[in-house]
VMD Tcl script that draws the C-alpha trace (Angstrom):
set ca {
  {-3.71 28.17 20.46}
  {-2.94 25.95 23.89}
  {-5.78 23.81 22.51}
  {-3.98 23.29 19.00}
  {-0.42 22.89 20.42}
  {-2.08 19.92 22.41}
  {-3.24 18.40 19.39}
  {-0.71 18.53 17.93}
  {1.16 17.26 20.97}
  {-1.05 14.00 21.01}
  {-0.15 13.75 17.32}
  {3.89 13.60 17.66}
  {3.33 11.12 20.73}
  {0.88 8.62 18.26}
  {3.65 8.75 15.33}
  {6.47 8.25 18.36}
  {3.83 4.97 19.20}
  {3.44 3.96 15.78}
  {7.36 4.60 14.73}
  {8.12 2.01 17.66}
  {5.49 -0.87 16.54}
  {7.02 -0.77 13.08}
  {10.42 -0.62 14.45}
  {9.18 -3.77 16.35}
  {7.30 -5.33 13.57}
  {10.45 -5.04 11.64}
  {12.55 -7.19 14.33}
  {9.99 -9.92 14.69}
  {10.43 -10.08 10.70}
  {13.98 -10.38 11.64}
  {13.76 -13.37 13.92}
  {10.84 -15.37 11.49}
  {13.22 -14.99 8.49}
  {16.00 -16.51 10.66}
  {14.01 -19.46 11.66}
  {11.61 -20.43 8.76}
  {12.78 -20.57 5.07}
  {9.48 -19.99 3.18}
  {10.07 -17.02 4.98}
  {13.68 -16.00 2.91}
  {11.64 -16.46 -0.08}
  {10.43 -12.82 1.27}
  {6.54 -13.39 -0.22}
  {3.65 -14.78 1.56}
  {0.60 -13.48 -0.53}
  {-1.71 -15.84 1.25}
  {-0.80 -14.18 4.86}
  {-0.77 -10.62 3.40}
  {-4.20 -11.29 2.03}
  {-5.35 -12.42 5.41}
  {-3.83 -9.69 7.17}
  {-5.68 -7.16 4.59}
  {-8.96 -8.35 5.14}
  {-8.70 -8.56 9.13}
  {-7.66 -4.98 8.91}
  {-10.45 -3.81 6.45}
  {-13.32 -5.97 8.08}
  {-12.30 -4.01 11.83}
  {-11.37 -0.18 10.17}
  {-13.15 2.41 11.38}
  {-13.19 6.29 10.76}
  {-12.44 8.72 8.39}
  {-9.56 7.36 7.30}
  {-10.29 5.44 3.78}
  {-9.27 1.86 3.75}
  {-6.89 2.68 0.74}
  {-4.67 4.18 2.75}
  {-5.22 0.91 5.29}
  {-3.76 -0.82 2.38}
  {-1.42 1.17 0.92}
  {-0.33 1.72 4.25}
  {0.17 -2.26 5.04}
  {1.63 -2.77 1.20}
  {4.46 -1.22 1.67}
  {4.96 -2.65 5.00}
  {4.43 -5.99 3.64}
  {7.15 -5.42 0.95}
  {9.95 -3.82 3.44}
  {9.47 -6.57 5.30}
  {10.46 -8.76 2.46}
  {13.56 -7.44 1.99}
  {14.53 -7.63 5.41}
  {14.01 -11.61 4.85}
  {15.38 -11.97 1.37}
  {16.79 -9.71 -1.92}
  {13.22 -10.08 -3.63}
  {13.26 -8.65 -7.19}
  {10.10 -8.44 -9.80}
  {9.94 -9.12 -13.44}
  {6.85 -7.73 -15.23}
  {5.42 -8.17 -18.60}
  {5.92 -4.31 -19.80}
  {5.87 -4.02 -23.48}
  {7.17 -0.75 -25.31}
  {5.23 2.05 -24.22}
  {2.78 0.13 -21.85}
  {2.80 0.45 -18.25}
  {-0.07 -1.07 -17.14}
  {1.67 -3.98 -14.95}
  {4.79 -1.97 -14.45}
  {2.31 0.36 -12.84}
  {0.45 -2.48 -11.24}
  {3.37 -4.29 -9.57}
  {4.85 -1.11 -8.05}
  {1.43 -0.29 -6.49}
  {1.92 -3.64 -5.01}
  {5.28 -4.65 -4.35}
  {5.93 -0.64 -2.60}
  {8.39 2.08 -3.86}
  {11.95 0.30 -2.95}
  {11.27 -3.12 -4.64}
  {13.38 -3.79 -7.85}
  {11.36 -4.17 -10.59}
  {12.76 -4.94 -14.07}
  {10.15 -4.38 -17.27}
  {10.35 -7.42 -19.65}
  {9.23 -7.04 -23.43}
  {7.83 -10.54 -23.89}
  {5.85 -12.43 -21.33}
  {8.12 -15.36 -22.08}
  {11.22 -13.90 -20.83}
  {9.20 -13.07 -17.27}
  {8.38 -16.70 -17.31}
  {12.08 -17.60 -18.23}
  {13.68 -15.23 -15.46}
  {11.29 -16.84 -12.60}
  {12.03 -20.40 -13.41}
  {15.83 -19.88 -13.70}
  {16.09 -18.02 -10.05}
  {17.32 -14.53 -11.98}
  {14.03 -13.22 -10.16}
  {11.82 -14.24 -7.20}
  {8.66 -13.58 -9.20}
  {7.03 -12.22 -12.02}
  {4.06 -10.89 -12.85}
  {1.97 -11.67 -16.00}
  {-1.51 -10.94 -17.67}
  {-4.93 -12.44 -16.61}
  {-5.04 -15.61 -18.79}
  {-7.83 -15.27 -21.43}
  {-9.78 -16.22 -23.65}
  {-8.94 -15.87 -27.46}
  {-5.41 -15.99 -26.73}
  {-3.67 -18.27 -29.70}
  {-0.30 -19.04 -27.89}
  {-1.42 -18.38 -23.81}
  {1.24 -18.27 -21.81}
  {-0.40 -20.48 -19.23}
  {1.19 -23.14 -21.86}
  {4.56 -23.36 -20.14}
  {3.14 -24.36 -16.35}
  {0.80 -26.57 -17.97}
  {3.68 -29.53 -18.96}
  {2.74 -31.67 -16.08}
  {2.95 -31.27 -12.17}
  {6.62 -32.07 -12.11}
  {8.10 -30.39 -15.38}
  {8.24 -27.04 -13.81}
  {8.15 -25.43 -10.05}
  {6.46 -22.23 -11.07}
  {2.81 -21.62 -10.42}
  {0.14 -18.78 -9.79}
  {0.26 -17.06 -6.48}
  {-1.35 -14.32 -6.43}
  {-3.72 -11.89 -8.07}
  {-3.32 -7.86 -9.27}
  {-4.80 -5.94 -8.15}
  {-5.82 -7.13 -4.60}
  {-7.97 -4.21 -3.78}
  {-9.40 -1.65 -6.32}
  {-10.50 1.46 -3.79}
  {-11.62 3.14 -6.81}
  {-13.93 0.85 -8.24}
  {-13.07 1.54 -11.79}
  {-11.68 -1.05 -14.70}
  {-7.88 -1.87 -14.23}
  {-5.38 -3.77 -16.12}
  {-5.12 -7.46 -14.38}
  {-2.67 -9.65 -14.06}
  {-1.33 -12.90 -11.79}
  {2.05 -13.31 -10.22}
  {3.77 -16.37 -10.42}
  {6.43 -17.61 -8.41}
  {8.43 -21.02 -7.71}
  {6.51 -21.24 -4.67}
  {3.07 -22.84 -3.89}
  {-0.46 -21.23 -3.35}
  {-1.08 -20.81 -0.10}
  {-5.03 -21.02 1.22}
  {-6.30 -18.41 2.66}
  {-9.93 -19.55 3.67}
  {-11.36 -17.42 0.20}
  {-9.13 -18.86 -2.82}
  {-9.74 -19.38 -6.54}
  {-7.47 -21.98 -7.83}
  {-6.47 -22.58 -11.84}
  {-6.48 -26.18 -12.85}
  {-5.20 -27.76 -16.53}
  {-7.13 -30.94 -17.92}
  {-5.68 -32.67 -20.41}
  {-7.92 -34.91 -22.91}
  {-7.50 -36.83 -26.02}
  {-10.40 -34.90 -27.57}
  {-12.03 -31.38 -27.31}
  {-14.72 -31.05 -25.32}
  {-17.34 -28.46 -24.70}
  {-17.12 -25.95 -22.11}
  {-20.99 -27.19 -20.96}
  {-19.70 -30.52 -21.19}
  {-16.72 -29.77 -18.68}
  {-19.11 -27.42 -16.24}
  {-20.98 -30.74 -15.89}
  {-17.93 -33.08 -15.33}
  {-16.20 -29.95 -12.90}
  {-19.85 -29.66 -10.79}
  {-20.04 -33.03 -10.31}
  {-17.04 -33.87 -9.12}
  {-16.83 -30.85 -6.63}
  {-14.62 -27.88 -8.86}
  {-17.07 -25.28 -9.46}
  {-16.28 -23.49 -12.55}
  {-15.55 -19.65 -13.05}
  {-13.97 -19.61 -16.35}
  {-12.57 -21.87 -19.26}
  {-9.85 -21.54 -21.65}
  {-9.50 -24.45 -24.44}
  {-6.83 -24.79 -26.47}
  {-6.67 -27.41 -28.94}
  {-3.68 -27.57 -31.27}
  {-5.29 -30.71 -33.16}
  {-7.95 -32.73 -32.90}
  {-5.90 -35.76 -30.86}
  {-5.42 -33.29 -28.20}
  {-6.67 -30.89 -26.16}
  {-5.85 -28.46 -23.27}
  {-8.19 -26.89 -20.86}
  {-7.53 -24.06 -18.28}
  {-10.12 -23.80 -15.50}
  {-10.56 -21.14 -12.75}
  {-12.29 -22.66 -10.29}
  {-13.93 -21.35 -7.16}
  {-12.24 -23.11 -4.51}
  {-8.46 -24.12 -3.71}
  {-7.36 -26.90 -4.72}
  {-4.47 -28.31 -3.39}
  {-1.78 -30.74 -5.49}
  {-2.91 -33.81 -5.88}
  {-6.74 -32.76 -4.59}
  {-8.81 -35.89 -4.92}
  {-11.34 -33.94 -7.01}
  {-8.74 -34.30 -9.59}
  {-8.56 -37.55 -9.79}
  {-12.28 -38.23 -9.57}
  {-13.02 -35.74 -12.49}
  {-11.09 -38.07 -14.78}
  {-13.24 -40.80 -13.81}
  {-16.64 -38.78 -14.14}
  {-15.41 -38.52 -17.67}
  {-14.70 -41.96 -18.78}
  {-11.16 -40.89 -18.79}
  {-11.91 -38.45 -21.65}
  {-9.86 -36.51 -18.86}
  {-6.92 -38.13 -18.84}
  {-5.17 -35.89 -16.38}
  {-5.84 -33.00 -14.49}
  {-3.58 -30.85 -12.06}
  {-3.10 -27.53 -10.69}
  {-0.69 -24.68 -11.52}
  {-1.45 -22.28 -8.37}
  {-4.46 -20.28 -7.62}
  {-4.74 -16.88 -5.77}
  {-6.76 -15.27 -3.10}
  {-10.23 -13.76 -3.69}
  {-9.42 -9.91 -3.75}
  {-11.26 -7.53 -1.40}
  {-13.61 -6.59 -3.65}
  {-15.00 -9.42 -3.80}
  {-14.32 -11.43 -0.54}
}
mol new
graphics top color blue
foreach p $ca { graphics top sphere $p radius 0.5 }
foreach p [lrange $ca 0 end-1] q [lrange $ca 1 end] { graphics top cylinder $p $q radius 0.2 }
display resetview
């Protein structure tokens, strides 16, 4: 019994220890958010995806590294109120809860999060400052009105862009719903980044036809999206494997590489390469 109440004893002095860190944590927050305004925004997904996969690459034990992340989630989203009243607006149609679910998983258990029945009215809230960001399907294929449509109106029509990616880390390994968060904020690199570009042409062209023109000029290609409302005009969405920044040179060079078939091409935010796969 001595034994146990020892134990036990080590255990009340290791939550005392970590009870003062996060109380400490919590004032350095205090003093960044006073000094840097990105930081009032109260998001930094490129630094909380850093900060997950320093933690995960050194854990050690029994404990999983779920609860490593689950752990550092919700200390990543108290600490964002501390800095700023951050609120979420998520695509949740009647009787689905897929990125309801997925957005409280991420944004922690005292986050405001309002549901949204059209993915249109997220994108509306974000860009008129009624909410700091939303959160929004994977963009795919097949999709005969994408929402993508409304960042893609040219670099300086709208401040909202992709941030982010949901979910981060799957521990369980199974299928989930996926979606992006967007954000009138800026992607911020994070060493392991996957960046979504829109290039506009006069004329359709093949997805092997842009693979070619995106190798060559240095945007290797994970994914396209066409959409061509007539046959003057065309629309591409393309994931690429790499961040680009605004105004990359790649960009520019890609419209060259295509005779200016590409007449313009830009980005509308990326997001860091989740754990599973960094």
């Amino acid at each position: 019994m001595e034994q146990l109440a020892d134990l036990r004893g080590q255990i009340d002095e290791i939550d005392t220890q970590i009870h003062d860190l996060l109380m400490k944590r919590a004032g350095v927050i205090q003093v960044i958010s006073a000094q840097n305004e990105q930081a009032k925004l109260g998001l930094r997904p490129g630094r909380e995806a850093q900060v997950l996969r320093r933690l995960v690459s050194r854990h050690q034990g029994i404990l999983p590294k779920a609860v490593v992340v689950r752990i550092w989630r919700e200390i990543f989203a108290s600490s964002a109120q501390l800095g700023s009243e951050m609120a979420v607006s998520v695509h949740a149609p009647e009787n689905d809860t897929k990125f309801y679910d997925l957005a409280r998983e991420h944004f922690g258990m005292m986050t405001p999060i309002r549901g949204c029945q059209t993915v249109m009215s997220v994108l509306r809230e974000v860009t008129d400052g009624q909410t700091t960001v939303g959160v929004l399907p994977l963009p795919f294929t097949g999709d005969d009105n994408p929402w993508w449509l409304a960042l893609a109106q040219g670099e300086a029509a709208t401040n909202t862009r992709i941030i982010a990616r949901l979910p981060f880390y799957n521990a369980s390994g199974t299928e989930l719903a996926e979606a992006v968060i967007v954000a009138q904020d800026t992607q911020e690199p994070t060493g392991a980044d996957r960046s979504y570009v829109v290039a506009e042409s006069g004329e359709p062209l093949s997805r092997s036809t842009l693979k070619s023109l995106l190798d060559k000029a240095g945007l290797p290609s994970l994914n396209i999206q066409i959409h061509a409302p007539d046959p003057a005009y065309s629309l591409q969405l393309i994931e690429v494997d790499d961040y680009v920044a605004p105004g990359d040179s790649r960009l520019a060079h890609l419209g060259e590489l295509s005779d200016q078939r590409i007449t313009h091409a830009w980005t509308i935010g990326g997001y860091a390469v989740p754990l599973t796969e960094a």
